[in-house]
PDB file of N, H, CA, C and O in Angstrom:
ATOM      1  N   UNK A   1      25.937   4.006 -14.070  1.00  0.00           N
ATOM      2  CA  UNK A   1      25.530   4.434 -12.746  1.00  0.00           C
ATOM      3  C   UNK A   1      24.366   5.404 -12.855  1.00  0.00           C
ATOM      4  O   UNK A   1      24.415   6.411 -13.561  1.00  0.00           O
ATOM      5  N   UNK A   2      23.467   5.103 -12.226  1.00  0.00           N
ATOM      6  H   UNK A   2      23.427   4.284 -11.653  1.00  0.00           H
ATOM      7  CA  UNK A   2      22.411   6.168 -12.169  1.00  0.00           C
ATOM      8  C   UNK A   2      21.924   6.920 -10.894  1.00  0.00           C
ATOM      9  O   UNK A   2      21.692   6.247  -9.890  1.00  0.00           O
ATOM     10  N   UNK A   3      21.797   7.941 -10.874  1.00  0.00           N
ATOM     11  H   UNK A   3      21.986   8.488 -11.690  1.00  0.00           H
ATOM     12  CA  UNK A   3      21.863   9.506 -10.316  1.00  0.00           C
ATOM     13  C   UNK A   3      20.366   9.369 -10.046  1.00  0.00           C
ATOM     14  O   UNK A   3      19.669   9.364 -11.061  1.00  0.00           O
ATOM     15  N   UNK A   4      19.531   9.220  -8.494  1.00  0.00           N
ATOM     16  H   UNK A   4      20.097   9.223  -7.669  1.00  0.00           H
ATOM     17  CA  UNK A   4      18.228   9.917  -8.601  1.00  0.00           C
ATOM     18  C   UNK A   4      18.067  10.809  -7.456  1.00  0.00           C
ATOM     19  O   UNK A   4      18.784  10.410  -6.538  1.00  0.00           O
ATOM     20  N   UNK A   5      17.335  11.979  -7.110  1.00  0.00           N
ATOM     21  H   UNK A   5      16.753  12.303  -7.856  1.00  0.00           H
ATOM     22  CA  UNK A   5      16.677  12.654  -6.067  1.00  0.00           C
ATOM     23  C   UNK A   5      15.456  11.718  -5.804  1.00  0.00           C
ATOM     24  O   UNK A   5      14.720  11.311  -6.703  1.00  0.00           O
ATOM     25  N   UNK A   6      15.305  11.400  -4.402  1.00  0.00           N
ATOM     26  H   UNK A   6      15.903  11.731  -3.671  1.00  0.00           H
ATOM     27  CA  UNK A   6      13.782  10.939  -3.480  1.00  0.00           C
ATOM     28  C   UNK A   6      13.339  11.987  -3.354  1.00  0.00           C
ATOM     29  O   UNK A   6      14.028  13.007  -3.356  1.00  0.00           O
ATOM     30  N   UNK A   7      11.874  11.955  -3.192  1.00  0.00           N
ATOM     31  H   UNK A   7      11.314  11.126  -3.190  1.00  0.00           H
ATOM     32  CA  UNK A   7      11.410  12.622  -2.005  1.00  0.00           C
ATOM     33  C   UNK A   7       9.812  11.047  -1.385  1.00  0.00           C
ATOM     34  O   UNK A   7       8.697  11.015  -1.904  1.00  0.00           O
ATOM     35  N   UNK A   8      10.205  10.231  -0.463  1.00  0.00           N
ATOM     36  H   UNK A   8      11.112  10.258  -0.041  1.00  0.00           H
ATOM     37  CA  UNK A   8       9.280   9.795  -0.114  1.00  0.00           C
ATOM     38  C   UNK A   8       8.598  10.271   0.871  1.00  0.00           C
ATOM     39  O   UNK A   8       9.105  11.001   1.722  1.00  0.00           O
ATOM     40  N   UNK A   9       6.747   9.734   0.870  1.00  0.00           N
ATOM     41  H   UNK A   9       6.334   9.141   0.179  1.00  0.00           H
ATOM     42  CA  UNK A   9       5.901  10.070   1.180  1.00  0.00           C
ATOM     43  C   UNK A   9       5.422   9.089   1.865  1.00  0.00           C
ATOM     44  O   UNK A   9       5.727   8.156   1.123  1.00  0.00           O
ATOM     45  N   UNK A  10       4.635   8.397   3.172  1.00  0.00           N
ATOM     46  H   UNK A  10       4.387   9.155   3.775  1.00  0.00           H
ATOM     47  CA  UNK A  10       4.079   7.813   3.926  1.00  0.00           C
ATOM     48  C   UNK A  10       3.081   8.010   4.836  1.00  0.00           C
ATOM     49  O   UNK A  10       2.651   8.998   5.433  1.00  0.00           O
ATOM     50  N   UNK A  11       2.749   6.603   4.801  1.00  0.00           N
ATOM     51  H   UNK A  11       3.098   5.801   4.316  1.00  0.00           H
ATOM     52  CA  UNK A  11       1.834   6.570   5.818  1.00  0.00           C
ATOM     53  C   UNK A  11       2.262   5.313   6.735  1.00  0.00           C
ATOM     54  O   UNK A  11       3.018   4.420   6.352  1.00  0.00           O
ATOM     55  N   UNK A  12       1.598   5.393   8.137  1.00  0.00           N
ATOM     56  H   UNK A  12       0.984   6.118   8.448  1.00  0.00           H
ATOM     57  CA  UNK A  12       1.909   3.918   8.886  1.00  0.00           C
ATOM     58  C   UNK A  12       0.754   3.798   9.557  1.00  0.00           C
ATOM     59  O   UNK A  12      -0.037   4.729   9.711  1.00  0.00           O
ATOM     60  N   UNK A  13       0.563   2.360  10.095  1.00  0.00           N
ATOM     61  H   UNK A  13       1.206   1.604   9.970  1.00  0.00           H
ATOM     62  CA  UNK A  13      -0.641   2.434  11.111  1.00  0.00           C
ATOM     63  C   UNK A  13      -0.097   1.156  12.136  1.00  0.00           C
ATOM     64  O   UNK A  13       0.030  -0.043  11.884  1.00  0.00           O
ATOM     65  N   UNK A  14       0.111   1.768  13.131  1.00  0.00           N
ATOM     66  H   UNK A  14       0.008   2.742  13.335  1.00  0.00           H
ATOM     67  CA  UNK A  14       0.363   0.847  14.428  1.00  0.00           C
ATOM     68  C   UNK A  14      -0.708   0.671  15.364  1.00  0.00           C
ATOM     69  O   UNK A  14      -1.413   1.491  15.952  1.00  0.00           O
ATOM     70  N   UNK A  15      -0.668  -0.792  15.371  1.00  0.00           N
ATOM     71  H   UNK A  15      -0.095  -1.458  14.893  1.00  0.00           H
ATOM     72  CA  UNK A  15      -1.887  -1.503  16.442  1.00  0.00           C
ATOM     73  C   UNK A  15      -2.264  -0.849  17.305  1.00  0.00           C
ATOM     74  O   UNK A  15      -1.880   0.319  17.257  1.00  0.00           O
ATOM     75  N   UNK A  16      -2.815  -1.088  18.024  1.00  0.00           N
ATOM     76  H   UNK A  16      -3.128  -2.038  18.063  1.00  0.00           H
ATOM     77  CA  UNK A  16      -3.215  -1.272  19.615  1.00  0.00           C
ATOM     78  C   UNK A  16      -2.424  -2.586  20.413  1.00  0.00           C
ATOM     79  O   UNK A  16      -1.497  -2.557  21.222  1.00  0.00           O
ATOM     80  N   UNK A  17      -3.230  -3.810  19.806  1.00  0.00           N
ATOM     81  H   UNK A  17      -3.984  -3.834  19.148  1.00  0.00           H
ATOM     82  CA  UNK A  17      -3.338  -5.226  19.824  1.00  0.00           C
ATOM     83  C   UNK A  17      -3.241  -5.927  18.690  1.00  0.00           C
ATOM     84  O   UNK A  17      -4.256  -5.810  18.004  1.00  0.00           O
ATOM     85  N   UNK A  18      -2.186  -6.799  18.097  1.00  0.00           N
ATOM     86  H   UNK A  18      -1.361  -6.894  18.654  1.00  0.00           H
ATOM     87  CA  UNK A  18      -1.025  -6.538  18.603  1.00  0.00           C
ATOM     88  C   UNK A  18       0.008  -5.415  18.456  1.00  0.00           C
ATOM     89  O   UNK A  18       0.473  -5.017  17.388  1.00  0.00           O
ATOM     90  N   UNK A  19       0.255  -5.035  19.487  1.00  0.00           N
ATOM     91  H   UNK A  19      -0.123  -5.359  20.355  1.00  0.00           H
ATOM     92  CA  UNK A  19       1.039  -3.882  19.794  1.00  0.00           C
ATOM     93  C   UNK A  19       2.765  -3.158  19.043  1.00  0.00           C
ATOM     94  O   UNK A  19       3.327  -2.066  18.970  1.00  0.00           O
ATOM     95  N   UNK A  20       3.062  -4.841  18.551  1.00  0.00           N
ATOM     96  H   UNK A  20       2.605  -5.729  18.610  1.00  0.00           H
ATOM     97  CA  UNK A  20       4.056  -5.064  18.198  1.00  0.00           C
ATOM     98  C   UNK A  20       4.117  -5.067  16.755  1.00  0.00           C
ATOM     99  O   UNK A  20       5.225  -5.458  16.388  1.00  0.00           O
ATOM    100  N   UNK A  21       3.377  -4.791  15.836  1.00  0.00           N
ATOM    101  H   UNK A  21       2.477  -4.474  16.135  1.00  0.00           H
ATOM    102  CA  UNK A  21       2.867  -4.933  14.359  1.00  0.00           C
ATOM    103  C   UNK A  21       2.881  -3.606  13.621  1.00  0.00           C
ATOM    104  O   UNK A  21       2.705  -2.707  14.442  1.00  0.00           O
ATOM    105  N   UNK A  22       3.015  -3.164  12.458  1.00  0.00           N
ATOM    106  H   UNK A  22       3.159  -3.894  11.790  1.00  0.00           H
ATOM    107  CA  UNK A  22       3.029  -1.968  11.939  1.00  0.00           C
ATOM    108  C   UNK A  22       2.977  -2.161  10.453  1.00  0.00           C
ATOM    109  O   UNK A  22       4.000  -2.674  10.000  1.00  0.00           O
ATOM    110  N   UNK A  23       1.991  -1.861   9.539  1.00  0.00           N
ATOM    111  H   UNK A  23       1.160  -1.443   9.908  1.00  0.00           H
ATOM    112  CA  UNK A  23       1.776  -1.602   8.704  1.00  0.00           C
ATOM    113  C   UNK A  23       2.256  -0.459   7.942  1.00  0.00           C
ATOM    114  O   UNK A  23       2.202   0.617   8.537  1.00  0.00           O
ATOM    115  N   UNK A  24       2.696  -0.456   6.798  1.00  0.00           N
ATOM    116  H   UNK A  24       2.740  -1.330   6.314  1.00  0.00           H
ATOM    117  CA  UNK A  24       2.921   0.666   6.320  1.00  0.00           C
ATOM    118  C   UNK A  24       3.297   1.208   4.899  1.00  0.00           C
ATOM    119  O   UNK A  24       4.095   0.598   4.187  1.00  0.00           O
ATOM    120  N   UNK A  25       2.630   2.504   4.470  1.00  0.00           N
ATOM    121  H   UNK A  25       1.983   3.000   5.049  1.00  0.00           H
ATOM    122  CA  UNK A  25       2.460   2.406   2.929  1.00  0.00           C
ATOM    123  C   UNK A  25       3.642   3.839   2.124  1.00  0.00           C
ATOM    124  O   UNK A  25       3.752   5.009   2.490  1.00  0.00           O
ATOM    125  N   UNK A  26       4.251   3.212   1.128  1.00  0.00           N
ATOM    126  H   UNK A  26       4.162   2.262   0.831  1.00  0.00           H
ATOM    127  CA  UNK A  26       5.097   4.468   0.945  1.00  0.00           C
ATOM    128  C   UNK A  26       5.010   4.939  -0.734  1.00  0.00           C
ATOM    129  O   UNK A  26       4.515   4.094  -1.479  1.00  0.00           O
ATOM    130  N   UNK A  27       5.464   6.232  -1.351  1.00  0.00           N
ATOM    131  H   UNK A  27       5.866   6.918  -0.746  1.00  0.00           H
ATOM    132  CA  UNK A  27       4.892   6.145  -2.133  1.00  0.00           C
ATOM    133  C   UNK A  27       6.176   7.472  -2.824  1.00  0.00           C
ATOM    134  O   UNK A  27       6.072   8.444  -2.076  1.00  0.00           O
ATOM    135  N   UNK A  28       6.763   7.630  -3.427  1.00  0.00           N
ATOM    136  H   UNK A  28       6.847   6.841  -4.035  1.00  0.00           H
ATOM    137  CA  UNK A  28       8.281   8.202  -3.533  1.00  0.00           C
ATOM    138  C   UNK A  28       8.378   8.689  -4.711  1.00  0.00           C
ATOM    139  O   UNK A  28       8.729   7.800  -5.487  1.00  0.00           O
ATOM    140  N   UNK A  29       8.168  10.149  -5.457  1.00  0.00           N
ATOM    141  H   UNK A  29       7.883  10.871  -4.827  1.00  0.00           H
ATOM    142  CA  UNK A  29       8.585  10.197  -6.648  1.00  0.00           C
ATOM    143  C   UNK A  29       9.961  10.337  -6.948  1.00  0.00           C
ATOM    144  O   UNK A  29      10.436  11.361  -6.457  1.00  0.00           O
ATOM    145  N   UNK A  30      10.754   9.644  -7.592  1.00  0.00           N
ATOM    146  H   UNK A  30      10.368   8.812  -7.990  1.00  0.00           H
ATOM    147  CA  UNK A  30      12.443   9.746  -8.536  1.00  0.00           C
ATOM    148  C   UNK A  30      12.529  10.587  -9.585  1.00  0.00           C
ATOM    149  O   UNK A  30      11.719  10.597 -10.511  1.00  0.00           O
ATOM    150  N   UNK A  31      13.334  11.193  -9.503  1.00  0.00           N
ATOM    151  H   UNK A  31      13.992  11.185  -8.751  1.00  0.00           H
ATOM    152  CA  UNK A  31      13.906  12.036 -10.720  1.00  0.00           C
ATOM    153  C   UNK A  31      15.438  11.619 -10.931  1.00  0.00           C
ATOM    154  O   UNK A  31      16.390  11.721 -10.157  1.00  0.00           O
ATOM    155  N   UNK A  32      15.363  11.136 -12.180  1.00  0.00           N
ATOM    156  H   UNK A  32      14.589  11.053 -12.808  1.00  0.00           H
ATOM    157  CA  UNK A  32      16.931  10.332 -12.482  1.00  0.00           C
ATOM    158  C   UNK A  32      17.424  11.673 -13.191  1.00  0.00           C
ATOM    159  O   UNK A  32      16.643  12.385 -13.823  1.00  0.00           O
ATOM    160  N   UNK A  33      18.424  11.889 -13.079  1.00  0.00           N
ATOM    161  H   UNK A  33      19.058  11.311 -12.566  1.00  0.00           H
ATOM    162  CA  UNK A  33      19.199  12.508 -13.838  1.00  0.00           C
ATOM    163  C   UNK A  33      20.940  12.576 -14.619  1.00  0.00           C
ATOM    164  O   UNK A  33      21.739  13.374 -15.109  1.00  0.00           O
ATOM    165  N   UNK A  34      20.737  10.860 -14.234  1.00  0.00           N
ATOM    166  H   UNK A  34      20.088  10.211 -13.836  1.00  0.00           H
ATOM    167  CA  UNK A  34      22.234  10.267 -15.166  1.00  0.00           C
ATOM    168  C   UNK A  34      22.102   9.022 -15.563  1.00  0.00           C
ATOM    169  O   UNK A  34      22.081   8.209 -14.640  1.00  0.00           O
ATOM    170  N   UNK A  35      22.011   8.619 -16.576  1.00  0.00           N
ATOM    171  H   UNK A  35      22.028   9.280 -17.326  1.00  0.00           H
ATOM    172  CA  UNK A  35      22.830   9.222 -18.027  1.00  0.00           C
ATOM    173  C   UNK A  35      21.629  10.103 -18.560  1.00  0.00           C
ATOM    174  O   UNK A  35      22.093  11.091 -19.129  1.00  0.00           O
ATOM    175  N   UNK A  36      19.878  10.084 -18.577  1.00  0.00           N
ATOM    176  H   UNK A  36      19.501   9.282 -18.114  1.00  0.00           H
ATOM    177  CA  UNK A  36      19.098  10.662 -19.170  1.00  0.00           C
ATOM    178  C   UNK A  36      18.269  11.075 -17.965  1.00  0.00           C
ATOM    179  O   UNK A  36      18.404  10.496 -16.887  1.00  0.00           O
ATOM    180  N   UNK A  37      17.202  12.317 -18.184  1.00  0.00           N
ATOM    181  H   UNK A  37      17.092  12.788 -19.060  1.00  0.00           H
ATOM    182  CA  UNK A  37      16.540  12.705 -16.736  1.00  0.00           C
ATOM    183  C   UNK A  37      15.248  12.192 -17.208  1.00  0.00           C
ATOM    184  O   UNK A  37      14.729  12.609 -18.243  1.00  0.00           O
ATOM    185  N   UNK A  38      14.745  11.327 -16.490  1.00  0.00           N
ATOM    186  H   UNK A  38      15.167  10.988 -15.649  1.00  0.00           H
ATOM    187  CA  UNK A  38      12.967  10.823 -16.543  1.00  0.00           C
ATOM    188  C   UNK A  38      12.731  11.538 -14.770  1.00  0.00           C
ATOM    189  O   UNK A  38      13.449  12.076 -13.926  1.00  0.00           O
ATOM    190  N   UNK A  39      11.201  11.113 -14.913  1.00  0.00           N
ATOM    191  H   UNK A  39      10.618  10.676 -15.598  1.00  0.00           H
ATOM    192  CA  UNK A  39      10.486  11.016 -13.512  1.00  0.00           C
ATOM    193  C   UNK A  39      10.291   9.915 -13.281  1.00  0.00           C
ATOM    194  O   UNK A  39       9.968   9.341 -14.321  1.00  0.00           O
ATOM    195  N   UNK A  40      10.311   9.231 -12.398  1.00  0.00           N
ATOM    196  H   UNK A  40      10.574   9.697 -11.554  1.00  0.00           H
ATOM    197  CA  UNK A  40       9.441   7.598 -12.193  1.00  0.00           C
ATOM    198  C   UNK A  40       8.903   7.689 -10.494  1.00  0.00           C
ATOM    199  O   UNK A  40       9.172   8.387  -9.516  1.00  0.00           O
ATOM    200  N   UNK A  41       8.147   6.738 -10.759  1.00  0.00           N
ATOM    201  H   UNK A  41       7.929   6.171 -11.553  1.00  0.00           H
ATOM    202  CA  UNK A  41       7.468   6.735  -8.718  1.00  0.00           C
ATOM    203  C   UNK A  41       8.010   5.624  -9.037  1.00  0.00           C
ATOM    204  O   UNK A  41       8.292   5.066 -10.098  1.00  0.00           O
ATOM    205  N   UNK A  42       8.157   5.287  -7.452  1.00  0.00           N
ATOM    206  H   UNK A  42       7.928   5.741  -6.590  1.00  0.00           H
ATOM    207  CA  UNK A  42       8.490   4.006  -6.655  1.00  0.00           C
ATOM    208  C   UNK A  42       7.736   3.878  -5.433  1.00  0.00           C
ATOM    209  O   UNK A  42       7.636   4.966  -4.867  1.00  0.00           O
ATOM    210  N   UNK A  43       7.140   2.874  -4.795  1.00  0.00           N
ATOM    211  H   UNK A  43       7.221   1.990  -5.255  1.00  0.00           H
ATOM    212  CA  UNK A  43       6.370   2.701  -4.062  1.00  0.00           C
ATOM    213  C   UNK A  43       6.932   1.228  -3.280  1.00  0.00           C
ATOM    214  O   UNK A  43       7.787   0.415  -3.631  1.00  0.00           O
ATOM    215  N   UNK A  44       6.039   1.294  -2.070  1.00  0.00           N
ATOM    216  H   UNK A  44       5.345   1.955  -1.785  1.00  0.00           H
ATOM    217  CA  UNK A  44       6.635   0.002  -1.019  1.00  0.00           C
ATOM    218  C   UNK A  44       5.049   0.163  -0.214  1.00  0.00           C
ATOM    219  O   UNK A  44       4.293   1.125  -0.082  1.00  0.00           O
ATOM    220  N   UNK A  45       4.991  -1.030   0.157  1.00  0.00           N
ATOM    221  H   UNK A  45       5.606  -1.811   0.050  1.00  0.00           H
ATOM    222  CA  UNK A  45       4.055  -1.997   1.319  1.00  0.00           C
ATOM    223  C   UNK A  45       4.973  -2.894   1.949  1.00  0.00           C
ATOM    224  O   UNK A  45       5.978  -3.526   1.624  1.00  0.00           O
ATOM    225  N   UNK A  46       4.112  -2.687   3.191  1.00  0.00           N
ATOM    226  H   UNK A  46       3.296  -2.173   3.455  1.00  0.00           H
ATOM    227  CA  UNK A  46       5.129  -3.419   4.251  1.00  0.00           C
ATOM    228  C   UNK A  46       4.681  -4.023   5.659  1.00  0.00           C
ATOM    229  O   UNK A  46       3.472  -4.215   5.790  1.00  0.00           O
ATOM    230  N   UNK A  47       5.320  -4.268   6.470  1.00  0.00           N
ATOM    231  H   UNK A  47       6.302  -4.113   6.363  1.00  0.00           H
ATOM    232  CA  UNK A  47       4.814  -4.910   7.473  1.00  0.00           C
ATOM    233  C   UNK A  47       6.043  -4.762   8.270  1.00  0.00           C
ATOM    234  O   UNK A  47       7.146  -5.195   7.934  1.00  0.00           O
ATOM    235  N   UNK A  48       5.759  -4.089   9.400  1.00  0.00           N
ATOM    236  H   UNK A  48       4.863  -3.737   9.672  1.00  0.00           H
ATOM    237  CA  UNK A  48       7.207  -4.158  10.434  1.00  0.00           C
ATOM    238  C   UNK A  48       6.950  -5.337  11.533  1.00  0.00           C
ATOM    239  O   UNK A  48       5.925  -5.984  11.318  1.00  0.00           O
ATOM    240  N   UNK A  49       7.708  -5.719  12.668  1.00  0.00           N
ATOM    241  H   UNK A  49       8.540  -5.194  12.842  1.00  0.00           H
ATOM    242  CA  UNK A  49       7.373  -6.192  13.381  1.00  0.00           C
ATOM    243  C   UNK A  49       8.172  -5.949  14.451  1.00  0.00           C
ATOM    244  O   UNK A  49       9.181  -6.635  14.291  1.00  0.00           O
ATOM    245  N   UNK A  50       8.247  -5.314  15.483  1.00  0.00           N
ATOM    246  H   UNK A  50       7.427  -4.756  15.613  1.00  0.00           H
ATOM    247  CA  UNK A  50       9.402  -5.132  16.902  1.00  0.00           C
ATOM    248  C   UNK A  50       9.108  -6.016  18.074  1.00  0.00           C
ATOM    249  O   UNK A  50       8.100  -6.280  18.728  1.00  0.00           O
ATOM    250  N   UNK A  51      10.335  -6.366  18.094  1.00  0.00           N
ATOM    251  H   UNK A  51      11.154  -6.152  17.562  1.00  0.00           H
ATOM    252  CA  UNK A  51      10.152  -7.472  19.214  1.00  0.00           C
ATOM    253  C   UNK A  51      11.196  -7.041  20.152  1.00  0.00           C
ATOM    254  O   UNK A  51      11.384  -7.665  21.196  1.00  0.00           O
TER     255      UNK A  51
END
């Protein structure tokens, strides 16, 4: 089992036109600390859509 602290970081950008669309960029450093403690980032791209 492994143990991490987040802390993510973002950005988003919502349309105008279409209104309903959302882009968005994330970017998260991890600190594991079970069984051994590293640092690692984790990151995401994305695309929402609300309807």
């Amino acid at each position: 089992m492994l143990t991490r602290v987040r802390g993510p970081v973002g950005l988003d950008l919502t349309f105008a036109r279409p209104n309903f669309l959302e882009v968005f960029f994330e970017l998260a450093p991890a600190l594991y600390v079970v069984p051994v403690a590293f640092l690692s980032f984790e990151g995401a791209l994305g695309v929402r859509g609300y309807f």
